[in-house]
Each structure stands twice: as structure tokens, then as C-alpha cells.
PDB file of N, CA, C and O in Angstrom:
ATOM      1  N   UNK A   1     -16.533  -3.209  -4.779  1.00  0.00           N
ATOM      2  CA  UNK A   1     -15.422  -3.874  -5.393  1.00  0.00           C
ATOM      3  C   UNK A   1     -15.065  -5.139  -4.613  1.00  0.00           C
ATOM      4  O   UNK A   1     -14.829  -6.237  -5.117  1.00  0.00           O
ATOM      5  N   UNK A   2     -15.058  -4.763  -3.013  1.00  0.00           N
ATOM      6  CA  UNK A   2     -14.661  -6.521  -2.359  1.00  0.00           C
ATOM      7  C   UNK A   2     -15.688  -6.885  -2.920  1.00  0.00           C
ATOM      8  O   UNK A   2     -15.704  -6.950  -4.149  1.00  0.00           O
ATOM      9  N   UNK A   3     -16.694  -7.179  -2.239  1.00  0.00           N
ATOM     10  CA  UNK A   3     -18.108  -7.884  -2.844  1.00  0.00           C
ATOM     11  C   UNK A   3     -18.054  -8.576  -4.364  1.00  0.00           C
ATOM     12  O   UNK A   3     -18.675  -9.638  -4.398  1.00  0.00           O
ATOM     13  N   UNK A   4     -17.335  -8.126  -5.833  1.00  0.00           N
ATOM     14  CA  UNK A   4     -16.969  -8.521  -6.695  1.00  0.00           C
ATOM     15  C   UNK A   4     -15.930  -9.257  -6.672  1.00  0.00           C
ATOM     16  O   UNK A   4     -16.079 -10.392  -7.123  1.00  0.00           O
ATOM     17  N   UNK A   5     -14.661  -8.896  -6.188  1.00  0.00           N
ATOM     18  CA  UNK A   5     -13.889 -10.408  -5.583  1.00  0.00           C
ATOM     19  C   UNK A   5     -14.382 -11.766  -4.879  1.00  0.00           C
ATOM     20  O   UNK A   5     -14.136 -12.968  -4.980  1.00  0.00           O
ATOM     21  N   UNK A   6     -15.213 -10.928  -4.107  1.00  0.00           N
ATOM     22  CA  UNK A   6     -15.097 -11.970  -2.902  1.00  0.00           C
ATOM     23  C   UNK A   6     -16.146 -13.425  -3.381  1.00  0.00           C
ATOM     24  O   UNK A   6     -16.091 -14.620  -3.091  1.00  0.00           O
ATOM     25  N   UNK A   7     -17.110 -12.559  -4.279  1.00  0.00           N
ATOM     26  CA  UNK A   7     -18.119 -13.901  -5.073  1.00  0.00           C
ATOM     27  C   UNK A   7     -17.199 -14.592  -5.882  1.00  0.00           C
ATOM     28  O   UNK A   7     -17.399 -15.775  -5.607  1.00  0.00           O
ATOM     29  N   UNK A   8     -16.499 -14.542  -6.540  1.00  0.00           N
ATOM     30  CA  UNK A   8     -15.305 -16.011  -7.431  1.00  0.00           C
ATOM     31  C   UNK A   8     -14.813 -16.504  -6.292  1.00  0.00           C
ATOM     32  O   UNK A   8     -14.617 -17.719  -6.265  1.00  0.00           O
ATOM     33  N   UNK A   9     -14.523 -15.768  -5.190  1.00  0.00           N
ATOM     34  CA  UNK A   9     -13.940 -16.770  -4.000  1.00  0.00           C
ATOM     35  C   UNK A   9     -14.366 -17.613  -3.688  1.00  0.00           C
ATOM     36  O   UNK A   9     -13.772 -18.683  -3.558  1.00  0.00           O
ATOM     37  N   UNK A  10     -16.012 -17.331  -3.375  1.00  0.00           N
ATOM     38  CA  UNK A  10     -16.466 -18.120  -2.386  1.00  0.00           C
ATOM     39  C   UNK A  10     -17.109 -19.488  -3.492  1.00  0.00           C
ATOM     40  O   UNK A  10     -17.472 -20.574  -3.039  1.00  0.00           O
ATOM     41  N   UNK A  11     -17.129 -19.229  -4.560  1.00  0.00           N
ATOM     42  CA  UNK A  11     -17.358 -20.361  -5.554  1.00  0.00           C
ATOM     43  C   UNK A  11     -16.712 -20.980  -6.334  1.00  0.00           C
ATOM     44  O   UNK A  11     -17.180 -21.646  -7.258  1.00  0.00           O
ATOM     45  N   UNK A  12     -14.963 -20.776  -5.932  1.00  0.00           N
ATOM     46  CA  UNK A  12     -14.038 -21.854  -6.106  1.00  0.00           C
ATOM     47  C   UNK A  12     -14.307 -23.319  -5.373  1.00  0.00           C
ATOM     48  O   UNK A  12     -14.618 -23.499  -4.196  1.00  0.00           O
ATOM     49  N   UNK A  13     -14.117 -24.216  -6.305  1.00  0.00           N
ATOM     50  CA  UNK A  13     -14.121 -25.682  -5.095  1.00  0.00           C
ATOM     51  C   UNK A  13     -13.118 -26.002  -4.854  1.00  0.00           C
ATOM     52  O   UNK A  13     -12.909 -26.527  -3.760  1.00  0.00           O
ATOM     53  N   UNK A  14     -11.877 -25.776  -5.969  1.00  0.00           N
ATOM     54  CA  UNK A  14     -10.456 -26.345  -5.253  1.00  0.00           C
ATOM     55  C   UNK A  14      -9.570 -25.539  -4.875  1.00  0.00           C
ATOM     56  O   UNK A  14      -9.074 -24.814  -5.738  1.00  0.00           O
ATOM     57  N   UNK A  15      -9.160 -25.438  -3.635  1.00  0.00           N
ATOM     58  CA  UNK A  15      -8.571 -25.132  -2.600  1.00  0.00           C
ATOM     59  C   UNK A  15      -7.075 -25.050  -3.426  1.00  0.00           C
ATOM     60  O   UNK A  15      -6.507 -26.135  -3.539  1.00  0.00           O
ATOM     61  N   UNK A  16      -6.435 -23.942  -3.971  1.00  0.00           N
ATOM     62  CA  UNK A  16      -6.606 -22.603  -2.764  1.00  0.00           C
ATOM     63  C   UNK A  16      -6.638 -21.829  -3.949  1.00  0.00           C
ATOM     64  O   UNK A  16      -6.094 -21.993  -5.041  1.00  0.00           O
ATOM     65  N   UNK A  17      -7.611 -20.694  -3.377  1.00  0.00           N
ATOM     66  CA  UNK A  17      -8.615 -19.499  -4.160  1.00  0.00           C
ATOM     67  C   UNK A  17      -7.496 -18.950  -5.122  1.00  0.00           C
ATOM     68  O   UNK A  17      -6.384 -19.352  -4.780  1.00  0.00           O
ATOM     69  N   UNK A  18      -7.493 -18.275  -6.046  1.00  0.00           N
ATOM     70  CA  UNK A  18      -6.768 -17.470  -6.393  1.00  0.00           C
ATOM     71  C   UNK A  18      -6.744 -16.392  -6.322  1.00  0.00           C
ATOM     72  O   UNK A  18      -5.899 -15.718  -6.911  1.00  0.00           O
ATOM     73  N   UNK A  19      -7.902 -15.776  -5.388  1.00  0.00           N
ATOM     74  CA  UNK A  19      -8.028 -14.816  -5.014  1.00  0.00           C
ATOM     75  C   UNK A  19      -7.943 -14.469  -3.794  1.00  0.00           C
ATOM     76  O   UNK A  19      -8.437 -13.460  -3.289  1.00  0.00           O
ATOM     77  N   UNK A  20      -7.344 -15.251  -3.301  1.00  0.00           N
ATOM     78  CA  UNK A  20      -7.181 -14.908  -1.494  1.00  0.00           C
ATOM     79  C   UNK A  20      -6.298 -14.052  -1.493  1.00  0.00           C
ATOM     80  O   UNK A  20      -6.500 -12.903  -1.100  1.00  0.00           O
ATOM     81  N   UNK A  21      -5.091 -14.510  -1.966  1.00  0.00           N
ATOM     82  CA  UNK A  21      -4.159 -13.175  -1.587  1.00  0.00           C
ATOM     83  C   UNK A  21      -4.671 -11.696  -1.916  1.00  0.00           C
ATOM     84  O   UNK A  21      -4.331 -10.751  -1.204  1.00  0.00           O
ATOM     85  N   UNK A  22      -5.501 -11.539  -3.025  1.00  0.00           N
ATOM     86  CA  UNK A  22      -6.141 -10.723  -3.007  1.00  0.00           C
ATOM     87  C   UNK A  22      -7.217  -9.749  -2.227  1.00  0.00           C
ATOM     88  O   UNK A  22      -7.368  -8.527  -2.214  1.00  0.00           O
ATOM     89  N   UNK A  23      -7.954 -10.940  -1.526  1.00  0.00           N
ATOM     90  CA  UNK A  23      -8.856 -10.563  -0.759  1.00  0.00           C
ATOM     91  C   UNK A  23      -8.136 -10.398   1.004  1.00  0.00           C
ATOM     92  O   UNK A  23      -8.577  -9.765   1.963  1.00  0.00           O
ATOM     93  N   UNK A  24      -6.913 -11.240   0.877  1.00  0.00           N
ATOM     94  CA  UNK A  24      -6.371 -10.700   2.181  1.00  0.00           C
ATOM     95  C   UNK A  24      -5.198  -9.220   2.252  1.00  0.00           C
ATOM     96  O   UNK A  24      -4.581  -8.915   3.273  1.00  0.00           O
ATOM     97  N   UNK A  25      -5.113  -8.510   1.002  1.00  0.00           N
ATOM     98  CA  UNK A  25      -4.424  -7.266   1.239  1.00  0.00           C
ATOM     99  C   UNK A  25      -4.948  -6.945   0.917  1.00  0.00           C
ATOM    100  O   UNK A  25      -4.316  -6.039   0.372  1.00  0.00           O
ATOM    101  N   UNK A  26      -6.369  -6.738   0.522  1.00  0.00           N
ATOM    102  CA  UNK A  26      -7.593  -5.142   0.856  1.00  0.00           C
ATOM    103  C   UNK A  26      -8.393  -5.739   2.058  1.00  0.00           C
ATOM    104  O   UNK A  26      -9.575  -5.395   2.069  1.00  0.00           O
ATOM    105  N   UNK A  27      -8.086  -6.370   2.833  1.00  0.00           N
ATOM    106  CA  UNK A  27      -8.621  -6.564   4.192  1.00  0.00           C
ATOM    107  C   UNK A  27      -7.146  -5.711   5.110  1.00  0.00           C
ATOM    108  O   UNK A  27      -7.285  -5.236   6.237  1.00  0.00           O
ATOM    109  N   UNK A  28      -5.850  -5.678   4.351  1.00  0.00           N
ATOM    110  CA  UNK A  28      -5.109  -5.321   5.067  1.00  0.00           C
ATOM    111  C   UNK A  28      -5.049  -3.796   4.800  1.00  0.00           C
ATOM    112  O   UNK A  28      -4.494  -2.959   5.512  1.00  0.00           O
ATOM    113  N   UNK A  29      -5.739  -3.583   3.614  1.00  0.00           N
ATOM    114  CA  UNK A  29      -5.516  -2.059   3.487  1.00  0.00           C
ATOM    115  C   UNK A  29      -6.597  -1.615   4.190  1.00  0.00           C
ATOM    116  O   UNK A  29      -6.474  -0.665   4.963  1.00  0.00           O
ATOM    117  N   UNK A  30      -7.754  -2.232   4.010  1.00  0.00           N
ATOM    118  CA  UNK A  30      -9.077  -1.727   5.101  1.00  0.00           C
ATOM    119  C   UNK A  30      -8.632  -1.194   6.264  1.00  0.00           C
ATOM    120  O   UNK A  30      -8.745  -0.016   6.604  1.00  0.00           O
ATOM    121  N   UNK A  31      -8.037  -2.226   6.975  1.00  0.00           N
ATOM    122  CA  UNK A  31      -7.550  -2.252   8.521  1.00  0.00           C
ATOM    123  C   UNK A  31      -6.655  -1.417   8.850  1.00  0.00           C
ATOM    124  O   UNK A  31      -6.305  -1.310  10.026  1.00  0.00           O
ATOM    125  N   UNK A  32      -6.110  -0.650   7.833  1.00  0.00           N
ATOM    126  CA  UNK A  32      -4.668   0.083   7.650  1.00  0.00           C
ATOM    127  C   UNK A  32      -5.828   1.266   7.624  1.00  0.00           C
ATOM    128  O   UNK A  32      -5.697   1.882   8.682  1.00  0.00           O
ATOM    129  N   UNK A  33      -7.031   1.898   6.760  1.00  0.00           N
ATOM    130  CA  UNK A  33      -7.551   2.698   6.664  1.00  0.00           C
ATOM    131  C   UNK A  33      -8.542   2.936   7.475  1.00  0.00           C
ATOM    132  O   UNK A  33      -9.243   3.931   7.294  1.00  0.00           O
ATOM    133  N   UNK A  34      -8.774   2.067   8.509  1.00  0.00           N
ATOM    134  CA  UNK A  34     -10.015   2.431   9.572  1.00  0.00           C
ATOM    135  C   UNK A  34      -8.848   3.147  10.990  1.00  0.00           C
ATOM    136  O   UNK A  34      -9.151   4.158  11.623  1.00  0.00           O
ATOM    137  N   UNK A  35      -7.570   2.353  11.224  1.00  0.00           N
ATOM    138  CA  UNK A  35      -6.851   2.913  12.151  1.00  0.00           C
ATOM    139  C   UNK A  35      -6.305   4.388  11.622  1.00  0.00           C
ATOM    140  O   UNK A  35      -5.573   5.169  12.230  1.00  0.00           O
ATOM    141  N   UNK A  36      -6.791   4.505  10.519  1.00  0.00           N
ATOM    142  CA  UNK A  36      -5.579   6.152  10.120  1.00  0.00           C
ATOM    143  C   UNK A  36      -7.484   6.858  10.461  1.00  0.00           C
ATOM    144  O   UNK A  36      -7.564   7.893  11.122  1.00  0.00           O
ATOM    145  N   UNK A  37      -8.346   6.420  10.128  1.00  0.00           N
ATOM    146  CA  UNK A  37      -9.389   7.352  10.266  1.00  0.00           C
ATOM    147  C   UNK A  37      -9.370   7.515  12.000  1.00  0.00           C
ATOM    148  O   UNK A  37      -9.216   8.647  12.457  1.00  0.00           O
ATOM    149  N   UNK A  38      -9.509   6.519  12.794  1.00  0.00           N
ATOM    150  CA  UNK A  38      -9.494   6.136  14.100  1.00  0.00           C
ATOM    151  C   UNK A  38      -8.493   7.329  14.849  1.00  0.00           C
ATOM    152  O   UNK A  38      -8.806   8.043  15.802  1.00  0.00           O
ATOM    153  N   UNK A  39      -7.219   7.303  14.116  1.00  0.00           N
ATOM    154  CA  UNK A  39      -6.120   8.419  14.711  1.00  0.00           C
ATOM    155  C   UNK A  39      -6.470   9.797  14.397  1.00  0.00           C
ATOM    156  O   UNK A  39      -5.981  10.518  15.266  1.00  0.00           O
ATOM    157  N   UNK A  40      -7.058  10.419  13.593  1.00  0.00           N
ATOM    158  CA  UNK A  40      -7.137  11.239  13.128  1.00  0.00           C
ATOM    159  C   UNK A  40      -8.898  11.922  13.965  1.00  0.00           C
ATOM    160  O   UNK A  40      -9.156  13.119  14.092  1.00  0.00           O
ATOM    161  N   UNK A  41      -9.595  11.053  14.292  1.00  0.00           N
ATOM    162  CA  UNK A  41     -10.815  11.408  15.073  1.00  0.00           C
ATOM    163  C   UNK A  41     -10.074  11.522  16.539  1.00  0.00           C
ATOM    164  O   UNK A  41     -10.434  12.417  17.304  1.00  0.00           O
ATOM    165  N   UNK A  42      -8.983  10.560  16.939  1.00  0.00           N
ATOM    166  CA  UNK A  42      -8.493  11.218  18.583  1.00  0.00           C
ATOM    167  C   UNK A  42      -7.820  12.162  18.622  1.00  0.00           C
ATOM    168  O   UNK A  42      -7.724  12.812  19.663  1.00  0.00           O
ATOM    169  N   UNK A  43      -7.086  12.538  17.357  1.00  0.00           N
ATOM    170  CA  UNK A  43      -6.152  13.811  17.929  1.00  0.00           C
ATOM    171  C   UNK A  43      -7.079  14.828  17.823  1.00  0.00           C
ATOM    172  O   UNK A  43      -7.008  15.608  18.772  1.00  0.00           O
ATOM    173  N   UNK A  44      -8.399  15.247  16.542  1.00  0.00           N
ATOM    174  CA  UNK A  44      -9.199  15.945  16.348  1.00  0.00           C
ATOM    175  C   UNK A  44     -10.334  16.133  17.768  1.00  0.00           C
ATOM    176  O   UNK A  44     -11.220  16.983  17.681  1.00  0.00           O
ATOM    177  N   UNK A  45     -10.233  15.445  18.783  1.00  0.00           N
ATOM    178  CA  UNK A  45     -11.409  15.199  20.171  1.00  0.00           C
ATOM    179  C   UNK A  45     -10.030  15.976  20.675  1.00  0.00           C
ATOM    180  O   UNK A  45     -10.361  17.141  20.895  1.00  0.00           O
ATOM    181  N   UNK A  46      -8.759  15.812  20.919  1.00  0.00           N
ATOM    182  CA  UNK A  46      -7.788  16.566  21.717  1.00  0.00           C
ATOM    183  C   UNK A  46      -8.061  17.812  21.800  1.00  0.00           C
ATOM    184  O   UNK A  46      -8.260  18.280  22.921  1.00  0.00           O
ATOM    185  N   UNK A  47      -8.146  18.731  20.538  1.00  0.00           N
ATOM    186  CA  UNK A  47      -8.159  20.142  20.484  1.00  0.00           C
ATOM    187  C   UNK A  47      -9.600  20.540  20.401  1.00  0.00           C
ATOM    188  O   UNK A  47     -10.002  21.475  19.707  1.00  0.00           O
ATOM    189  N   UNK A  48     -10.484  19.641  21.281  1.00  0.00           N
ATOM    190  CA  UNK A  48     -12.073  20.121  21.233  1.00  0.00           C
ATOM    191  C   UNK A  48     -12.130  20.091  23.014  1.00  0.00           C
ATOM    192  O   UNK A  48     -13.287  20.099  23.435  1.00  0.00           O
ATOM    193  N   UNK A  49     -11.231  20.062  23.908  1.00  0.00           N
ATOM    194  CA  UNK A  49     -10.801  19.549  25.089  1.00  0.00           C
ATOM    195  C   UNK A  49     -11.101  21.178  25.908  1.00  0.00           C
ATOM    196  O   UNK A  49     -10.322  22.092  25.640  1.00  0.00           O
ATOM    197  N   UNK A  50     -12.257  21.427  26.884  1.00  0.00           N
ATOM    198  CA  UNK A  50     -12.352  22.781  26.953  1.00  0.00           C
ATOM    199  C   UNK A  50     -11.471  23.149  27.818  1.00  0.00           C
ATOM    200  O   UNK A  50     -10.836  22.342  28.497  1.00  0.00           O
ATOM    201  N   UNK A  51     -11.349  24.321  27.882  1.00  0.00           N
ATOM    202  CA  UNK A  51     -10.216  24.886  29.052  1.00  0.00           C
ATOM    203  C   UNK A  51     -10.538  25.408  30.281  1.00  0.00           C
ATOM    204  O   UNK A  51     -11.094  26.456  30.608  1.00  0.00           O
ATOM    205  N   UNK A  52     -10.031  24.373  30.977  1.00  0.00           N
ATOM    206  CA  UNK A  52     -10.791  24.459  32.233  1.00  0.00           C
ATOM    207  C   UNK A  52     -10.475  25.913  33.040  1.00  0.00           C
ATOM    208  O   UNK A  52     -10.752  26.086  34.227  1.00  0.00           O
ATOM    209  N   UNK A  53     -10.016  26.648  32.404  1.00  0.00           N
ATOM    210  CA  UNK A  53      -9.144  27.675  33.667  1.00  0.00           C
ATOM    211  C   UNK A  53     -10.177  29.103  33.216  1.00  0.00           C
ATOM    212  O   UNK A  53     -10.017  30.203  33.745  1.00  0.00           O
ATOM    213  N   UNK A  54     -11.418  28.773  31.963  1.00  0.00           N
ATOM    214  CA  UNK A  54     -12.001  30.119  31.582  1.00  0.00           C
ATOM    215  C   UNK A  54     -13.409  29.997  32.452  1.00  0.00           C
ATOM    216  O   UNK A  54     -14.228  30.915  32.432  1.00  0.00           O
TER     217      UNK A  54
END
């Protein structure tokens, strides 16, 4: 789906895209969805943490 935005972007000539705002809030939701995956792999490594006392 970016990839289908992002080609009318890049073959606008006059400045400014009409699709930028577009293409810059699913860059913001991306970035929003790699840090929730990111949090969710450190707390999941927490409770894999062996116990040192067995």
C-alpha cells in the first residue's frame, strides 16, 4: 500500500505533493508500530530471565 502512494509522489513535478501528508502519517504510524512491537519483545526477554538461585 505505501509503495502505491508513494509512486504519485514521487512523479508529481509541482511542489507540494498531495500526498505527503499522507505519506508522512503512515511513516508516523509505522514508527508508532515498530516501537509497540520493540516494547512488547523487551518485556517478553524479562520473563525469559533465568533464576539464578535454582
Amino acid at each position: 500500500m505505501r509503495d502505491r502512494i508513494d509512486a504519485p509522489h514521487l512523479l508529481v513535478e509541482t511542489p507540494p505533493s498531495p500526498y505527503a501528508t499522507v505519506i508522512n502519517q503512515l511513516n508516523a504510524l509505522t514508527d508508532q508500530y515498530n516501537k509497540l512491537l520493540m516494547n512488547r519483545t523487551e518485556s517478553s526477554n524479562l520473563g525469559n530471565v533465568e533464576n539464578p538461585s535454582v
